[in-house]
NUMAR-733487 format. One record per residue: x, y, z of N, C-alpha, C, O in turn. Coordinates in steps of 0.05 Angstrom, whole numbers, plus 5000, padded with zeros to 4 digits. Layout:
N
XYZXYZXYZXYZ
...
// end
This chain:
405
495445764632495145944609497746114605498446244624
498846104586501446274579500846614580498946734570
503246734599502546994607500947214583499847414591
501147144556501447374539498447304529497147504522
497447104528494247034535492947014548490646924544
493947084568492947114599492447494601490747594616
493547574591494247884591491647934572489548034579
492647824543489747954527487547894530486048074522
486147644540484547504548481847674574479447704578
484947724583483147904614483848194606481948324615
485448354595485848644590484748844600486149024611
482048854597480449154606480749014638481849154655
480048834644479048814678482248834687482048964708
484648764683486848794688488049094685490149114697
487449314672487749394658485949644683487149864686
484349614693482349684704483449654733482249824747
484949524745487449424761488749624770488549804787
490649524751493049804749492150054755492650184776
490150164729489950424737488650504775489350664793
487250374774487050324812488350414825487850614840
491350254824493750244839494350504835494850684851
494250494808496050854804495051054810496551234819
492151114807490651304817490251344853489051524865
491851094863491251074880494351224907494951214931
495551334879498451414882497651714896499151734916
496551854894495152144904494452084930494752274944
493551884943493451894965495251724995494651665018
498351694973499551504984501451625002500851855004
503951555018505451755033507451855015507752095017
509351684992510351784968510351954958512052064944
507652004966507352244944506452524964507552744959
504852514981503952754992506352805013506753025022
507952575019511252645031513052895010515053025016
511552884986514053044968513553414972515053584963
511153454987509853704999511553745019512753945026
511453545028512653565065514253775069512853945081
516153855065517954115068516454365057517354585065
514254385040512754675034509954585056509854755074
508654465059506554405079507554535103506254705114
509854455111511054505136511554805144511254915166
512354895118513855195115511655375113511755595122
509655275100506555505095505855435126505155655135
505555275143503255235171505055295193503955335214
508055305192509255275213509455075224508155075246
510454885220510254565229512554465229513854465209
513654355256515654175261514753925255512353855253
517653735252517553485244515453315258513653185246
515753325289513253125304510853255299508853115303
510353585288507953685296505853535266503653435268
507753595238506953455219506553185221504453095211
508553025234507952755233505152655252503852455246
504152845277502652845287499752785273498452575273
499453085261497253125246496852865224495152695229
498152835204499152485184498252305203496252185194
498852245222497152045245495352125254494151955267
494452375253491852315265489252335239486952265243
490152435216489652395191488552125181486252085175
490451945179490551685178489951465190489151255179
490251505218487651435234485551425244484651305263
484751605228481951685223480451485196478551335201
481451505175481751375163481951135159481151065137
483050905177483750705184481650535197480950305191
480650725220477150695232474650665211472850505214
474850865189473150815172472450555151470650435140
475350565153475950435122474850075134474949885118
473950025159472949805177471049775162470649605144
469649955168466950005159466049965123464549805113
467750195110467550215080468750065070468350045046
470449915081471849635062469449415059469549265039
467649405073465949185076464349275048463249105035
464349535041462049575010462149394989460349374972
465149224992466849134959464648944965463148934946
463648744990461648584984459248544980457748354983
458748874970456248954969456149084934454849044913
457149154939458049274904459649274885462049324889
458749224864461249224841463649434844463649634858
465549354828467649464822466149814810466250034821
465149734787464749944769462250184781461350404773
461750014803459950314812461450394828461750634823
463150304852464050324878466450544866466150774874
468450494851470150594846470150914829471751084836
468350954809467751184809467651354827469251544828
465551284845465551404863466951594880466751824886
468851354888470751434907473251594892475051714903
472851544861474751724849474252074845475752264845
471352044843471352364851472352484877474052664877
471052344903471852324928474952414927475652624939
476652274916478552354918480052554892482452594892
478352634875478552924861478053074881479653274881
476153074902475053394922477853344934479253544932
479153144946481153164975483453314959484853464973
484153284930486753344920486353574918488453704918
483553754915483354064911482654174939482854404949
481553914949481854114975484954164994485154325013
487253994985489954014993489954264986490154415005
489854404956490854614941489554844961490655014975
487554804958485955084974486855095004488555265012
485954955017486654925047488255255059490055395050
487155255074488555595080489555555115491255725122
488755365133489055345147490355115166489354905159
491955075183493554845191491554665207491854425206
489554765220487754615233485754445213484054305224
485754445191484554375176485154075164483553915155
488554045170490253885152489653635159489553475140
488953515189488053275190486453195176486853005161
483953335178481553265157482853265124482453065110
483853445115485453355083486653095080486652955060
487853045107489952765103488352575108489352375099
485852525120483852355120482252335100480552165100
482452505080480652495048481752385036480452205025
485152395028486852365009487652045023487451865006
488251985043488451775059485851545058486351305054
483951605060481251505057480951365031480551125028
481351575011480951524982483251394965482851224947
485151464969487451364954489051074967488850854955
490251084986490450925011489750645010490750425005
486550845020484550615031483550525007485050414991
481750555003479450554982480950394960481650154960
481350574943482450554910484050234922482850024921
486950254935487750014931485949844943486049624932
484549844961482249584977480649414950479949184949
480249644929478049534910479549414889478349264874
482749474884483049384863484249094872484448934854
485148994896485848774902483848634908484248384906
481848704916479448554919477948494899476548284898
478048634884476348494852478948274836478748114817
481448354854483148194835483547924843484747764830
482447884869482747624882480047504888479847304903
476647694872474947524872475047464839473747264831
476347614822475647564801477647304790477347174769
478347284796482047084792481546824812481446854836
481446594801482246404817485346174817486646104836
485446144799487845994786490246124778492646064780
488646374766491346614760491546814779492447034772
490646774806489747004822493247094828493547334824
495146984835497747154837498647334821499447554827
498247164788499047364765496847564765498147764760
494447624767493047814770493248044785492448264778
494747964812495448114832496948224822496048444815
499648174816502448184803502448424782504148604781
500448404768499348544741498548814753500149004752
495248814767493649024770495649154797494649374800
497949114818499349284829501849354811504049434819
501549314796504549524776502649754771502949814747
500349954786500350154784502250244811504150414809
501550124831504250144856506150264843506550504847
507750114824510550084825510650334803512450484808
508550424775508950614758508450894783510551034785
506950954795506451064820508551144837508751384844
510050964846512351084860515351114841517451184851
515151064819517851084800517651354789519651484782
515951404788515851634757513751864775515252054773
511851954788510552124813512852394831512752634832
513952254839515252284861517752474837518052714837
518552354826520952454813519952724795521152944795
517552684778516152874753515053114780514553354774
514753034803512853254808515153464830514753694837
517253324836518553394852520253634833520853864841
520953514806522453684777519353904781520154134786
517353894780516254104776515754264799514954494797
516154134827516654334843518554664837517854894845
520254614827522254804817521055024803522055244806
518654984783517255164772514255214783513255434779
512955024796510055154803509955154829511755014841
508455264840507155264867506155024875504454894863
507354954896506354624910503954604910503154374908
501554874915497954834910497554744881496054554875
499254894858497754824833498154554824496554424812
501154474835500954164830499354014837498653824823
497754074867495353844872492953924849491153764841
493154104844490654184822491153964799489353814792
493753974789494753824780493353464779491953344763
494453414801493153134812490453034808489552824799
489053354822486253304819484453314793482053264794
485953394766485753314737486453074726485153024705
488152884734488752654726485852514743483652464733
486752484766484052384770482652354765481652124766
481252604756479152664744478952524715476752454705
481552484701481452354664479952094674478052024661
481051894704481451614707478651534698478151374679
476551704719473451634716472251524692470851324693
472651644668471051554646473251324631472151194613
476051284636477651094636476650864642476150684626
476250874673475350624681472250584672471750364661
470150774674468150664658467850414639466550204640
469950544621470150424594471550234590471350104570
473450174614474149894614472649684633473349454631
470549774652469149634659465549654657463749664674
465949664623463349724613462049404618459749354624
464149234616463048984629464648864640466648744632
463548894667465748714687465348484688463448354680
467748404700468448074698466047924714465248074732
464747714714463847554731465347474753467547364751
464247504773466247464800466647154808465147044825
468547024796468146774795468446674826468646424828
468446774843468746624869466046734893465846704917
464246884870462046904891460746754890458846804904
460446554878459046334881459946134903462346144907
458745954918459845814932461345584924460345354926
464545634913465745504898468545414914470245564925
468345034913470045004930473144964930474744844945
473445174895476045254893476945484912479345504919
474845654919475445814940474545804964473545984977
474845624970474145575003476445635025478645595014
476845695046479045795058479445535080478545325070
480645515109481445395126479545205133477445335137
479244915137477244735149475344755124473044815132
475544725091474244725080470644905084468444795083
471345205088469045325082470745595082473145635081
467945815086468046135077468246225103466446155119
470346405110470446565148468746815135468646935114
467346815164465747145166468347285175470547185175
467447585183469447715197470047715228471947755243
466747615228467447595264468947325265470747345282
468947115253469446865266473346845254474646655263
474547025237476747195229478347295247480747245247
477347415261477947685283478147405311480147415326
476747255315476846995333478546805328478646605342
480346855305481846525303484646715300485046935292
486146505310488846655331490846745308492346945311
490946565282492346685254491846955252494147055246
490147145252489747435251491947625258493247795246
492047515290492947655307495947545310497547705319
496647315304499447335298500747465270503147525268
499047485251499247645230500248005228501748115212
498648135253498748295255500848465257500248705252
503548405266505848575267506648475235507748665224
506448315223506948335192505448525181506448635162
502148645190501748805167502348975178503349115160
502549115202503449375215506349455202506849685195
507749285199511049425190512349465168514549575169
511249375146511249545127510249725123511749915126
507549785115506450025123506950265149506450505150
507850125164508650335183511750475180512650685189
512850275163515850315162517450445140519450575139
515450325115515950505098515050725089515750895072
512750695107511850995099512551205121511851435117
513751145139515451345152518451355138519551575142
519551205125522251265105521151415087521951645088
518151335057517551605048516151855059515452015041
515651925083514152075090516552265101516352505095
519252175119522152365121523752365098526152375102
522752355066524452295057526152625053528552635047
524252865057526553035048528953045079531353095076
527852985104529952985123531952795120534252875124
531452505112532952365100535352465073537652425067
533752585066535952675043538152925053540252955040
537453055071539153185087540753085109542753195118
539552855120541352725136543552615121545652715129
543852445102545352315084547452535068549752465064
546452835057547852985054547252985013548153014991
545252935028543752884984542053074985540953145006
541853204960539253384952536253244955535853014965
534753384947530853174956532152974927532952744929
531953184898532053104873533552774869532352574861
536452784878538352554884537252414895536552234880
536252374920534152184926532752174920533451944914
530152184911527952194888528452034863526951884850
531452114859532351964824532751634832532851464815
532851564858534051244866531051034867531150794870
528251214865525951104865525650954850524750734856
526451044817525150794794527650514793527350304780
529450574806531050264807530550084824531349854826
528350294845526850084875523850024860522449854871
523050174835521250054827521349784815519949584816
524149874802524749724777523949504791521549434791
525549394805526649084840524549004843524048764841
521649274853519349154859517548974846516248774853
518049154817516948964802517348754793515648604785
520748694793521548344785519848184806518547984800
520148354848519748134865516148134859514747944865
515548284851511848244855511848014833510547824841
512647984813512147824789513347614800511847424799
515347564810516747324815514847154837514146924840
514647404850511747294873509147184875508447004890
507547334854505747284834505747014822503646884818
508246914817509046654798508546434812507046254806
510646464841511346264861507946194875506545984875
507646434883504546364896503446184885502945974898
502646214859501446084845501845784842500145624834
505045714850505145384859505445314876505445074879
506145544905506245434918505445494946506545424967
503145664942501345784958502945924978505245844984
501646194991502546345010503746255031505646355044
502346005034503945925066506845785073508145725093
507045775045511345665042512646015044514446125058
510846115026512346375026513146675042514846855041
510046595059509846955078512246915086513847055074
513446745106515446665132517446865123518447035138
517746825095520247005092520247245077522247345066
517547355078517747515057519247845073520348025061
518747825093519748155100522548095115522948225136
524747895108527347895120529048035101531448065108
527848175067529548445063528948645080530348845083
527048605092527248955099529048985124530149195128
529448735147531448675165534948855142536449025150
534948775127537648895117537549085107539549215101
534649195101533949445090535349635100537449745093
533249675124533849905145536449855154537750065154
537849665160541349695178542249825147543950005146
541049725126544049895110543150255103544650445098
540150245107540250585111541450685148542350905152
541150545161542950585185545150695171545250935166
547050525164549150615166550150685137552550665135
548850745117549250925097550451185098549151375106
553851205086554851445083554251515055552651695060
554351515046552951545009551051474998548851415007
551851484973548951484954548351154946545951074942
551050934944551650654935550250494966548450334960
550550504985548950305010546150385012544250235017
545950655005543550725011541450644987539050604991
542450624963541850524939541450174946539650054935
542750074958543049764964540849744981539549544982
540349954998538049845014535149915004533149825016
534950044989532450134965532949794958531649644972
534349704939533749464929532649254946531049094938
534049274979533449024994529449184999527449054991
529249335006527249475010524949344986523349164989
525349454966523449364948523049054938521448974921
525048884953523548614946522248544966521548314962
521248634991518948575007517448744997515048674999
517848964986515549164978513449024956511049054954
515048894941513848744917512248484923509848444918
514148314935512548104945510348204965509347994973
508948444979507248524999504248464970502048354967
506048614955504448764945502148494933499648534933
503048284927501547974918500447784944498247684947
502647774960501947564986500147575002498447405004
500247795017498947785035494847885028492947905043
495147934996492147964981491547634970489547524961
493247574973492347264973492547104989492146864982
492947145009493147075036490646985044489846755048
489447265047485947285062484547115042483146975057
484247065025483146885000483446635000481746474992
486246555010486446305010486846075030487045825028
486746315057485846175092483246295092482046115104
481646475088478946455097476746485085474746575096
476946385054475746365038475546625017477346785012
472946625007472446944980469847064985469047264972
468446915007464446914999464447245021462647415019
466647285039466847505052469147675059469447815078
471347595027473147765031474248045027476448155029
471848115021471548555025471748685056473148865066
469548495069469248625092473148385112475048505120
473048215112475848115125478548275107479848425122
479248255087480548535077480248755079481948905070
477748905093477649095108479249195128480549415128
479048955149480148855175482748965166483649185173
483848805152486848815149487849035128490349035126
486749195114487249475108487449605117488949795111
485549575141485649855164487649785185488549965199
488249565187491349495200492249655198492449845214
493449605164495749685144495550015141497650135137
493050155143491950405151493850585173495550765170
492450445201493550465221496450445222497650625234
497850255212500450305213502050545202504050665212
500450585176501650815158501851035181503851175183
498951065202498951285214501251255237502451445247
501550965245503850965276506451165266507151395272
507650945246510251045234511451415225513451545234
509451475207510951775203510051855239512151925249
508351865254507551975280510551905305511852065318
510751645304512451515324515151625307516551695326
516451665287518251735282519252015282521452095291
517152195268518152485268516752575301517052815306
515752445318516652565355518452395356518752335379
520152275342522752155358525452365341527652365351
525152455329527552705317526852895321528353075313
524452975333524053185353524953195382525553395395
524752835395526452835417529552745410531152665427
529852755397532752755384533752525384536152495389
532252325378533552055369533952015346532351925329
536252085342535352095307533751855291532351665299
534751965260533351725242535051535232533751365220
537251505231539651325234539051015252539450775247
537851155276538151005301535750905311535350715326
534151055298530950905294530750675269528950505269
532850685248532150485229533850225239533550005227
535250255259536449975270533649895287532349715277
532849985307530149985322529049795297528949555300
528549905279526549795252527049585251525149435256
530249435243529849215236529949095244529948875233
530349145285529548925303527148855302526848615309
524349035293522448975288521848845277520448675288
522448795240522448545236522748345226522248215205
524048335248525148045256522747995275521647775274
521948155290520548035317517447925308515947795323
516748025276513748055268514447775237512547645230
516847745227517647505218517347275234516747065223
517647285255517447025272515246985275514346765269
513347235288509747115295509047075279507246915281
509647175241507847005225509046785212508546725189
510646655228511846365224510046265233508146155221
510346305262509546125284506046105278504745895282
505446235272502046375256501446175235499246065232
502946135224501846005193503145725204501245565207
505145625209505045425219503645265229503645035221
501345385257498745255269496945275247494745175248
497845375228494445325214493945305188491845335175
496945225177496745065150496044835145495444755123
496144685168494044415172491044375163489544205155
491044715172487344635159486744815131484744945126
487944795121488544915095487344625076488044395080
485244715053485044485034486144405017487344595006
486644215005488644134986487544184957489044124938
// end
């Protein structure tokens, strides 16, 4: 089907996507990283003590989201997601109010929970039961709230740092939110038919059938998988979560860095679409092997970034694994272990991706507390991976054999 009838065809449920993604920007590290320096300054908080609390926030979160990811196979889109959008109207007013530092884990576990977890779990999961043939371009589509999310967020709210109080901005937040609800209503006044809950053996996963979660968690692809979803999420959200220390390490204002976001959006969004495309002929398993060897050049060129031009180069290498994450590995679970239970096995691997968010800002800001810097932690990084590129070679390799044709 040609993209531009493919677009109007599906609209509201696509459409219904996006805003997901984007709403789903309030509870991302991007964005509640752009507090980080007034959070810190109102509680008294050093770099490891904040990054602490963010991990233990988030892994909290991560535990749950085990549990509440499994709902998508219990409930529609259009009830589930309201829901959780108020849910995460209370976390954004409860940031604003919050009067106390002991409190902050539990905030970062609302906003983390809901935005994070949640919001994106449901919009890739309706996009890869509702999508079978177009399921890349669907992906591709409903995460360019990702990409509007981190281009234009980060930069508008950071410009209004300068005039309001960092509380009234989350008030802020927690009003958009609040518009999304009757938004999404109305574009999923009728939702799509879930074309792959049926026992349909276009969606069947490995050895021709549907994996539970237990029998998922038992077959050895998982677990070689696992340092792939841990390091992005752990890695870049410890790059946005230091980004104002970063911008002082480098010798840039927050603002100057902040302005280099929408040309890493721009990147993301060619690689998600380009990704989106390829998938689509030539299934995930030609493609994971290589998808995170930008971020190997990512991090060495923020290593050794004296200016604003390498460090700009490694935003671009950065955002074409960011892009391609954002399609692959949601079609991944879909297309090794079938669709009849992929809420609760995308669970699994959200709360990975959860958990990682929580390692990274934690494992990084106690390491520039013990004074390793962040220079010398992002070479660390891209030994990493390399080391989590290889197990999901070696991963998909054993077990594209039983993949159906």
């Amino acid at each position: 089907m040609p993209i531009l009838a493919f677009l109007r065809d599906n609209a509201p449920w696509l459409t219904a996507g996006v805003l997901l993604t984007f709403l789903s920007s309030f509870g991302q590290t991007y964005f509640i990283s752009i507090f980080a320096g007034e959070i810190r300054e109102s509680f008294g908080l050093s770099h490891g003590q904040w990054g602490g609390i963010y991990m233990l926030g988030t892994t909290a979160s991560a535990l749950v989201m085990v549990w509440a990811g499994g709902l998508t196979d219990l409930f529609r889109v259009r009830r589930l997601a309201p829901l959780v959008l108020l849910l995460m109207v209370g976390a954004c007013l409860f940031m604003a109010a919050n009067p106390v530092w002991w409190l902050l884990p539990l905030v970062i576990f609302a906003l983390r929970f809901t935005g994070q977890g949640m919001l994106s779990h449901l919009a890739v999961v309706a996009m890869a039961r509702w999508f079978v043939a177009a399921r890349g371009k669907a992906l591709s589509v409903a995460t360019l709230g990702f990409a509007l999310g981190e281009a234009f967020l980060p930069l508008i709210f950071v410009s209004l740092l300068a005039i309001y109080d960092w509380r009234v901005l989350w008030v802020g937040a927690a009003l958009v939110a609040t518009l999304g609800i009757p938004l999404l209503l109305a574009l999923l006044a009728k939702e799509r038919t879930p074309q792959s809950w049926a026992e349909s053996s276009q969606s069947l996963g490995m050895d021709a059938r549907h994996w539970t979660r237990r029998q998922t968690l038992r077959h050895s692809l998982f677990w070689f998988m696992v340092p792939a979803l841990l390091g992005p999420s752990a890695f870049n959200t410890a790059f946005f979560f230091h980004q104002v220390h970063i911008a002082e390490v480098k010798g840039l204002s927050h603002v100057a860095l902040v302005a280099m976001f929408p040309a890493y959006t721009a990147v993301g969004i060619g690689a998600m679409i380009l990704s989106g495309w390829a998938l689509d002929r030539l299934g995930t398993a030609r493609l994971l092997p290589f998808m995170q060897l930008p971020m190997v050049a990512a991090f060495l060129l923020f290593a050794v970034s004296g200016g604003p031009g390498l460090l700009l180069l490694g935003f671009v290498c950065l955002a074409l694994t960011t892009g391609a994450n954002s399609t692959l590995p949601n079609a991944f679970w879909a297309e090794f272990y079938g669709t009849a239970h992929l809420g609760s096995i995308k669970a699994m691997a959200a709360a990975v991706m959860v958990l990682g968010s929580a390692i990274g800002p934690g494992v990084t800001g106690l390491g520039i507390d013990l004074g390793l810097g962040i220079e010398t932690q992002f070479v660390l990084i891209a030994g990493y991976f390399v080391f989590a590129s290889g197990m999901m070679t070696i991963g998909i390799l054993r077990a594209r054999g039983a993949l159906t044709v």
